[in-house]
C-alpha positions in Angstrom: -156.0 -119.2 -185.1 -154.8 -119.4 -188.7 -158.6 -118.7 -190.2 -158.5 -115.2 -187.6 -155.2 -114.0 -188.6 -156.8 -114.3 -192.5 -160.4 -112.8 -191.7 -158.4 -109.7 -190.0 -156.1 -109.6 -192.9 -159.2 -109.3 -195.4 -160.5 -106.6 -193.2 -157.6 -104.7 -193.1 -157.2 -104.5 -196.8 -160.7 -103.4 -197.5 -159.9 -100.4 -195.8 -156.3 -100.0 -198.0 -157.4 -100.9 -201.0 -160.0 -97.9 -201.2 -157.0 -95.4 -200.2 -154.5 -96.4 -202.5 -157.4 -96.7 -205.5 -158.0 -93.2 -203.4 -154.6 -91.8 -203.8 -154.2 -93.4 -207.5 -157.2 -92.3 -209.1 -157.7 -90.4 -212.5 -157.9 -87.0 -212.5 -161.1 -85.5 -213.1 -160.5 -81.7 -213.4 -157.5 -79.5 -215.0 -156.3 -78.4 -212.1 -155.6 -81.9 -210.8 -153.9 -82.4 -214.0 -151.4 -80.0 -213.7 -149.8 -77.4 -211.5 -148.9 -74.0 -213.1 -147.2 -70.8 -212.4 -149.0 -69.3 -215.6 -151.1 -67.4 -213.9 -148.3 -65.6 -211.7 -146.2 -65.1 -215.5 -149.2 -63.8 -217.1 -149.7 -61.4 -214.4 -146.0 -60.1 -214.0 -144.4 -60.5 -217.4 -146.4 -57.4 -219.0 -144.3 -55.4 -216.5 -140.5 -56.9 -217.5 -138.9 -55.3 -220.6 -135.6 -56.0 -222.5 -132.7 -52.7 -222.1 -130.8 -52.3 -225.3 -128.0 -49.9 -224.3 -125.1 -48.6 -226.8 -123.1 -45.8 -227.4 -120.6 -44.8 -230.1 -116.7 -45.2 -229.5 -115.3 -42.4 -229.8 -111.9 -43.5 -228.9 -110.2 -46.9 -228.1 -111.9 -48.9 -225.0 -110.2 -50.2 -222.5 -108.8 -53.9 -223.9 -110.6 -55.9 -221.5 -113.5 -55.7 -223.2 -112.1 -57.1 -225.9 -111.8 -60.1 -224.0 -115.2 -62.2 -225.1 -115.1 -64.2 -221.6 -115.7 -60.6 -220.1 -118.0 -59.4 -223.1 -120.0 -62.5 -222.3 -120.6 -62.2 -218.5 -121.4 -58.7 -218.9 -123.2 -59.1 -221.9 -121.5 -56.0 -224.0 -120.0 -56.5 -227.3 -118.3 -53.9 -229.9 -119.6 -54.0 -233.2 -117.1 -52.8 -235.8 -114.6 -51.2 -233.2 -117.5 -48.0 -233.4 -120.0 -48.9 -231.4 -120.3 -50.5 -228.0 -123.7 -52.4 -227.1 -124.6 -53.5 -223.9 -128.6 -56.3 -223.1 -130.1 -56.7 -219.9 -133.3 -56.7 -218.7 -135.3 -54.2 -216.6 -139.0 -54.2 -215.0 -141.8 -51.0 -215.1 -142.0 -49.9 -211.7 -144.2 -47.0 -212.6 -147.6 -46.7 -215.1 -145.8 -43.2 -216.1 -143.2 -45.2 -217.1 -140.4 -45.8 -214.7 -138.0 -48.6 -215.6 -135.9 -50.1 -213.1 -132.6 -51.8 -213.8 -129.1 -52.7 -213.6 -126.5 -49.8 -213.0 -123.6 -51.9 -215.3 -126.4 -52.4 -217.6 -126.3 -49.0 -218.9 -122.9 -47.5 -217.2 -121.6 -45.7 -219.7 -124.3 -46.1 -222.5 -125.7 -42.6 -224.0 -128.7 -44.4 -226.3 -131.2 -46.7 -224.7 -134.0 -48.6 -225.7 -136.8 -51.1 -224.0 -138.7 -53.7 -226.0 -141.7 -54.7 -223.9 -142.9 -58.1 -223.5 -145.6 -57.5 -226.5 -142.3 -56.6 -229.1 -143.3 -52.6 -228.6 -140.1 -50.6 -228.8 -139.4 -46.9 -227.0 -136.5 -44.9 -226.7 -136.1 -44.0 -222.9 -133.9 -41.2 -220.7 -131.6 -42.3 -218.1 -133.2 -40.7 -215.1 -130.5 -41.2 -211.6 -127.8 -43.9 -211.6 -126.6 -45.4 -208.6 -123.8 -47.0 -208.7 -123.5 -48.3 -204.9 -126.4 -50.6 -205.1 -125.7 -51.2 -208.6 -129.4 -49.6 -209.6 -130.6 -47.1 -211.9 -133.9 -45.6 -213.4 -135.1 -45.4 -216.8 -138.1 -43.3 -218.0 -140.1 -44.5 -221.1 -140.3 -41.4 -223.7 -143.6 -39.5 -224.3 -145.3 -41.4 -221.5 -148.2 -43.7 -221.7 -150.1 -46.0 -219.4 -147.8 -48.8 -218.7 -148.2 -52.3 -216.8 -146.6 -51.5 -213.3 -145.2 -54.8 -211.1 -146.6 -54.6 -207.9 -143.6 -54.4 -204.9 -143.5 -56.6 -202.4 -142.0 -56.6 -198.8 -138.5 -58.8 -199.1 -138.0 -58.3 -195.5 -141.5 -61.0 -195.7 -139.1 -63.1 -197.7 -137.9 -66.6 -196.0 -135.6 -69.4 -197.6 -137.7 -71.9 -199.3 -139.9 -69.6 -200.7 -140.8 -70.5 -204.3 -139.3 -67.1 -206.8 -139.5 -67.1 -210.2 -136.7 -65.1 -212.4 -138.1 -63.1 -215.3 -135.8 -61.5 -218.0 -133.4 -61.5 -221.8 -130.7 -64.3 -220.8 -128.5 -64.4 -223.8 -130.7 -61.6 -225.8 -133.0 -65.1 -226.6 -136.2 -63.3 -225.4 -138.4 -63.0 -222.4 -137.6 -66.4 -220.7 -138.8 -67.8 -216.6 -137.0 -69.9 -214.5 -138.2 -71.3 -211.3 -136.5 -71.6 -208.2 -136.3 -71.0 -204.4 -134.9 -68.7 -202.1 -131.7 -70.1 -201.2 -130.2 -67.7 -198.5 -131.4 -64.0 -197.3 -129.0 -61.3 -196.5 -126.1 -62.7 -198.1 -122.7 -60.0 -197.9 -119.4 -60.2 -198.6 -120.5 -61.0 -202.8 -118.4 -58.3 -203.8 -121.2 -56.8 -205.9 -121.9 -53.3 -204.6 -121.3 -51.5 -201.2 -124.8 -52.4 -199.7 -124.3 -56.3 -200.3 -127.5 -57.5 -198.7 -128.5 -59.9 -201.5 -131.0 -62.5 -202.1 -129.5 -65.7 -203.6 -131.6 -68.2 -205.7 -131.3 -71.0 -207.6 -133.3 -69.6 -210.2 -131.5 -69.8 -213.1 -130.0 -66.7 -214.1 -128.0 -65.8 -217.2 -126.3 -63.1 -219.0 -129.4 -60.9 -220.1 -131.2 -61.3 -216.9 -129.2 -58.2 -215.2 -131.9 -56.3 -214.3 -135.0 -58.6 -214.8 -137.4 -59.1 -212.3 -137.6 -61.9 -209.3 -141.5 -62.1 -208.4 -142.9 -64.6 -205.7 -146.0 -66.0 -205.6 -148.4 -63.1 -206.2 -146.0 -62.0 -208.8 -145.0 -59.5 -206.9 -141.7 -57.4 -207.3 -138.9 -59.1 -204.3 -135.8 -58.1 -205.8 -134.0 -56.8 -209.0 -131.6 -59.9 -210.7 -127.9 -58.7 -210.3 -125.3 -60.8 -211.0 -124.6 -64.3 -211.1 -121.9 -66.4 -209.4 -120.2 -68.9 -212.4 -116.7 -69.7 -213.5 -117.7 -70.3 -217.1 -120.5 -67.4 -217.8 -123.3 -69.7 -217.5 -125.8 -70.2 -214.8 -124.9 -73.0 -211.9 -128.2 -72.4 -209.3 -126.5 -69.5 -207.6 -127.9 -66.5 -208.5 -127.8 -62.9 -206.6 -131.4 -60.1 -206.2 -130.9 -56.6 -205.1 -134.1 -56.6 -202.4 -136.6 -54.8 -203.3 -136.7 -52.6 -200.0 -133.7 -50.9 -201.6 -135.3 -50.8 -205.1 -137.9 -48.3 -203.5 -135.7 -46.1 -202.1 -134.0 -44.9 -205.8 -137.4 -45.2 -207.1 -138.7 -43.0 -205.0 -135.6 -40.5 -205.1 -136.0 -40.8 -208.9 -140.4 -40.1 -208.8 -139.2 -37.1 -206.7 -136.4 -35.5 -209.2 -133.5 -36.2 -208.1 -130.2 -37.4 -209.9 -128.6 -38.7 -206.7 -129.4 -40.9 -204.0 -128.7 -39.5 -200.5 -128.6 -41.7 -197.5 -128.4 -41.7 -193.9 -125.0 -41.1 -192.8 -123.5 -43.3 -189.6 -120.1 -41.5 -189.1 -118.7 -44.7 -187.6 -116.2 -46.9 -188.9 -117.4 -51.0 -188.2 -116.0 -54.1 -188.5 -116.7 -57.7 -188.3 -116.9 -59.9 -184.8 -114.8 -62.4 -185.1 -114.6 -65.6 -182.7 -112.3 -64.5 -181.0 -113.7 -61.1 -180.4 -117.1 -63.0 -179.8 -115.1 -64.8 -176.5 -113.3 -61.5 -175.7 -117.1 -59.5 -175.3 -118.7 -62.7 -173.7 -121.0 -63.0 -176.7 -122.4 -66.7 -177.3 -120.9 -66.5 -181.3 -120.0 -64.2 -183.6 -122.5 -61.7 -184.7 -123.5 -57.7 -185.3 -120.8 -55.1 -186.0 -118.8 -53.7 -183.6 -117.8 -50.0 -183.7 -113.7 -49.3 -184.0 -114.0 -45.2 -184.4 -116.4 -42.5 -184.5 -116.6 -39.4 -186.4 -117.1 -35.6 -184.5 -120.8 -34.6 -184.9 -121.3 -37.1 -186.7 -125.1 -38.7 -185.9 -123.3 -42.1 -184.2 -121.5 -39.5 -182.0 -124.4 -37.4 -181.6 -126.5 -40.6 -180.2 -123.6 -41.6 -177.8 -122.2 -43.9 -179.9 -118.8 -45.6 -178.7 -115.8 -47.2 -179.6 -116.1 -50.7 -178.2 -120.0 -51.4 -179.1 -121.3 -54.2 -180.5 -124.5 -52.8 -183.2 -126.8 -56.3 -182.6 -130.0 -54.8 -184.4 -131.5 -51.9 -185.9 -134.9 -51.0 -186.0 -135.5 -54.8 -183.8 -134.1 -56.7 -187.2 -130.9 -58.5 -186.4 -127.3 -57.5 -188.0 -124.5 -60.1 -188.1 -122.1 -57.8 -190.0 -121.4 -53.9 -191.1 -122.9 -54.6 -194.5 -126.3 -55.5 -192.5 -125.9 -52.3 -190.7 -125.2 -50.6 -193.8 -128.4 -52.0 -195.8 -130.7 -51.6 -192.6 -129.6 -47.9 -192.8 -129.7 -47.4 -196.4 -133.0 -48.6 -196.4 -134.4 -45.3 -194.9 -135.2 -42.1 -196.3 -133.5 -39.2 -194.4 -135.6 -37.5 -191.3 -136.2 -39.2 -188.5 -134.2 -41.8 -186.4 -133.8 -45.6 -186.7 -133.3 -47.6 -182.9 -130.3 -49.6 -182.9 -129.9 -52.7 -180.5 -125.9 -52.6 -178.9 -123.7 -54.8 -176.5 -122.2 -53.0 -174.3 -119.4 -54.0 -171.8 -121.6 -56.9 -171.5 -124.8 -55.3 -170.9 -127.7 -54.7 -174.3 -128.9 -50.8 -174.3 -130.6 -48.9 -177.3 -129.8 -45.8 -178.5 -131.6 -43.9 -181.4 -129.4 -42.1 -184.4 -130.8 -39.5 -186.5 -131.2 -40.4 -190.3 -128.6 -37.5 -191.6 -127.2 -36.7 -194.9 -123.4 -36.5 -194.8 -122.5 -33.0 -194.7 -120.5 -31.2 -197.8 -117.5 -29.6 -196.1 -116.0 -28.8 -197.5 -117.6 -28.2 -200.9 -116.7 -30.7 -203.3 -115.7 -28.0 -206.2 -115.8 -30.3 -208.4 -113.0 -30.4 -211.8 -112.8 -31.7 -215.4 -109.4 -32.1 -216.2 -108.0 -31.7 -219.7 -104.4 -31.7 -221.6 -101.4 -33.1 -221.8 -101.7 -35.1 -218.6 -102.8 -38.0 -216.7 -105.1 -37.1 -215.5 -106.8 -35.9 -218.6 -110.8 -36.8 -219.0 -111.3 -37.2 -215.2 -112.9 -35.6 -213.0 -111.9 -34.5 -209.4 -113.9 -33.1 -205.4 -112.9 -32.1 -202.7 -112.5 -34.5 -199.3 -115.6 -34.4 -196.9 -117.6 -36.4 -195.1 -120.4 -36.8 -198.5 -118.0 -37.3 -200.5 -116.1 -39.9 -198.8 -119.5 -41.8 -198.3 -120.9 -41.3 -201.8 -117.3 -42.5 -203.5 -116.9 -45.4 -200.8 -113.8 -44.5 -199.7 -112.3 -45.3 -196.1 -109.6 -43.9 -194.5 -108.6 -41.2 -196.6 -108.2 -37.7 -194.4 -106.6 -35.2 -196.9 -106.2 -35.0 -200.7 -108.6 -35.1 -203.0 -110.8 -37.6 -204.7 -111.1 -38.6 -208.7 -114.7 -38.9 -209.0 -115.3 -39.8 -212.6 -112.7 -41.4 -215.0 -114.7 -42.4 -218.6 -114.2 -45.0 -220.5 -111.1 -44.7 -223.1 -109.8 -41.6 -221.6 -105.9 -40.9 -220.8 -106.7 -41.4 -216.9 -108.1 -44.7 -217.4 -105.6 -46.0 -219.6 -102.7 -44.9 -217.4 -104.7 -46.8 -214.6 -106.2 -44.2 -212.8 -109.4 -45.8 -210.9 -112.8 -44.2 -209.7 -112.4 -43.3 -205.9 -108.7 -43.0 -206.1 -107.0 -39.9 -203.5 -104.7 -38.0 -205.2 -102.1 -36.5 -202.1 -99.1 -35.3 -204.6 -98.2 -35.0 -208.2 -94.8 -34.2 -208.8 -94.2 -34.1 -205.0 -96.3 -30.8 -204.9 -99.0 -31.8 -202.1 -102.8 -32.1 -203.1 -104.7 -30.1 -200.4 -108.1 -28.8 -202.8 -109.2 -29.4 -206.1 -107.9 -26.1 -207.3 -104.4 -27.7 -206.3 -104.6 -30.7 -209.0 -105.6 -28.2 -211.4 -102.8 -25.9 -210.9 -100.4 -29.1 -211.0 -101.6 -30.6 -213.9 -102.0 -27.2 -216.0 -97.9 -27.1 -216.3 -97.3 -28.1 -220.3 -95.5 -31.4 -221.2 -93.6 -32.9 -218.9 -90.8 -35.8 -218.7 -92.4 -37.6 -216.0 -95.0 -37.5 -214.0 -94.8 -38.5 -210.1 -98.2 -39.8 -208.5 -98.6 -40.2 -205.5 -102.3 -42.1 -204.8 -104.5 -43.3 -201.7 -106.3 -46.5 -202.7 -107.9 -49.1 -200.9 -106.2 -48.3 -197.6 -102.5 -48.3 -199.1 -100.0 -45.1 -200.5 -99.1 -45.9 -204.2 -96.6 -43.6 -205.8 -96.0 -44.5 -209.9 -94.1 -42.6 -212.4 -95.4 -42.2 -216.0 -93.4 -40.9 -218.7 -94.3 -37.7 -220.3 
């Protein structure tokens, strides 16, 4: 019995022995040696370029950014109290010379440059800015024939795929990091109003704003943003603006145009809660559901109504407004997307037209000046476009401050992008022309404001 047991113990280890020696033997070839992504970085780093952004102070910034925790995230410094500077990355989108990047990258900036990835330098125009997705578009100077980066589909994209992060953390140089897609359609970041991001743990740094993150083809998946970190520095959660809505300015900026227009909804949404989930008879919490509709607006239009829960559009699935709002903003105006809804229990589709927002009334648009505080902003009128283009909910008269620039008297008396002005000096603001007229009274002891913002009436008083 003993001798058996031994003779089938011999046998079974002439067959291990050759798999292990098998599994454990030298490598005979490079590519056994080692496994590289140098082929993917050779292929896409021609295409990633380094944004040098500055402008010259012409009066006092505001003193946050004298604050070098602040200077360091956003990677802008002042050089002698005269000039402001601001590094990030970008990525040629275009062999004419289109450079995608980072809106805060070069907010503000009048001079830019790019340094490609073989050290040549060119001066470049800011094309269209687009400040809701945190995008804008560069165009190289006097042309050429540039590497382009491919774009991808990141609606392909699924967590786990391997990404790698090309860009200027730091102002150190072109650098990659490797990583994974951590989570798709992440919202609620905070970033910009279509918050549909891509997170990875591909380190990302200051510098990298605007740098590229390729997948495994080295294609273009989405446009580095903005990193979460309380100290600055990278910690493996990193945020991508997809590259779905990359295309869209792109293509608005290939085609002339210095703003992005976007379907318009007309319908104001909020999140499904649990207990709404239990209240409609939905298994858990998901979609948008739909608390008030606009007249003519394209949700009323397609029958639209208060009560519905929006579960997909186009057949991809929504489990908040921000999806609905990215899944929208993904299309070029014309035609009609096909939205998914729950209705009193019951799933129907209805199709909405891709419409701009109309401009009524027009936004007569003004620069105000003098001794006010309103001086250096700018000012429209309330409608439907502008309320979309300005992000602001809510707000059904008065009128809207548009543009407040760095350093001016608005900003430093607090005055915010997208705030409504309803009064000043209790005179009511009804049209632009009105906050003119108010503000064009000479010096005055005090000034009364009464303001709209963020879904609240703020009144202030400043001193003349």
């Amino acid at each position: 019995m003993l001798r058996c047991l031994m003779i089938a113990l011999a046998v079974l280890s002439s067959f291990v022995a050759p798999l292990h020696a098998q599994t454990r033997a030298v490598p005979d070839s490079r590519m056994q040696v080692t496994l590289s992504y140098s082929p993917i970085v050779k292929k896409a780093q021609p295409s990633v370029v380094n944004v040098y952004a500055s402008r010259v102070e012409r009066r006092s910034s505001n003193p946050l950014f004298d604050d070098p925790v602040f200077r360091r995230f956003f990677g802008e410094q002042r050089r002698g109290g005269q000039t402001a500077q601001s590094l990030g990355s970008g990525v040629i989108v275009d062999t004419g010379g289109l450079v995608i990047t980072n809106h805060h990258v070069i907010e503000g900036m009048t001079n830019v440059k790019v340094a490609l990835a073989d050290r040549r330098e060119f001066d470049a125009d800011i094309v269209l800015q687009d400040p809701r997705t945190d995008l804008a578009v560069l165009r190289i100077r006097n042309g050429g024939n540039f590497p382009a980066m491919e774009l991808a589909d990141s609606d392909g994209l699924e967590v786990g795929d391997i990404v790698l992060a090309l860009g200027n953390p730091f102002g150190v140089g072109q650098t990659v990091t490797q990583g994974i897609v951590s989570a798709l359609a992440r919202t609620q970041v905070g970033i910009t109003d279509y918050g549909f991001f891509i997170q990875t743990d591909a380190a990302i740094n200051p510098g990298n704003s605007g740098g590229a993150l390729v997948d495994m083809q080295g294609r273009l998946v989405g446009v580095n943003s903005a990193i979460f970190s309380q100290s600055g520095g990278s910690v493996g959660i990193g945020f991508a603006i997809p590259v779905n809505m990359v295309k869209l300015v792109v293509a608005a900026a290939k085609g002339g145009v210095r703003q992005v227009r976007r379907p318009w909804l007309g319908a104001t949404l909020q999140g499904v809660s649990r207990e709404i989930a239990e209240s409609l008879g939905m298994d858990r919490p998901a979609g948008a559901l739909v608390s008030d509709i606009q007249n003519n607006s394209p949700a009323a239009q397609a029958g639209l109504q208060r009560g519905d829960v929006i579960t997909q559009v186009d057949g991809k699935e929504v489990d908040d407004p921000e999806g609905v709002g990215y899944r929208m903003g993904v299309r070029a105006l014309g035609g009609s997307v096909t939205m998914t809804l729950l209705r009193r229990g019951k799933a129907t589709t209805i199709d909405v037209k891709l419409a701009a927002a109309p401009e009524t009334p027009p936004r007569e648009e003004v620069k105000l000046s003098g001794r006010n505080p309103f001086d250096g902003a700018s000012a429209v009128n309330i409608s439907p476009a502008t309320l979309e283009e300005l992000s602001v909910e809510g707000a059904k008269e008065g009128v809207i401050i548009a543009e407040v620039p760095q350093g001016s008297t608005a900003a430093n008396v607090g005055l915010q992008k997208g705030d409504v002005i309803l009064a000043v000096n209790d005179r009511k603001i009804e049209r632009t022309a009105d906050l003119r007229a108010a503000t064009n009274v000479g010096r005055q002891v005090y000034w009364k404001l009464t303001i709209f913002r963020n879904g609240q009436i703020i009144t202030s008083v400043l001193g003349g």
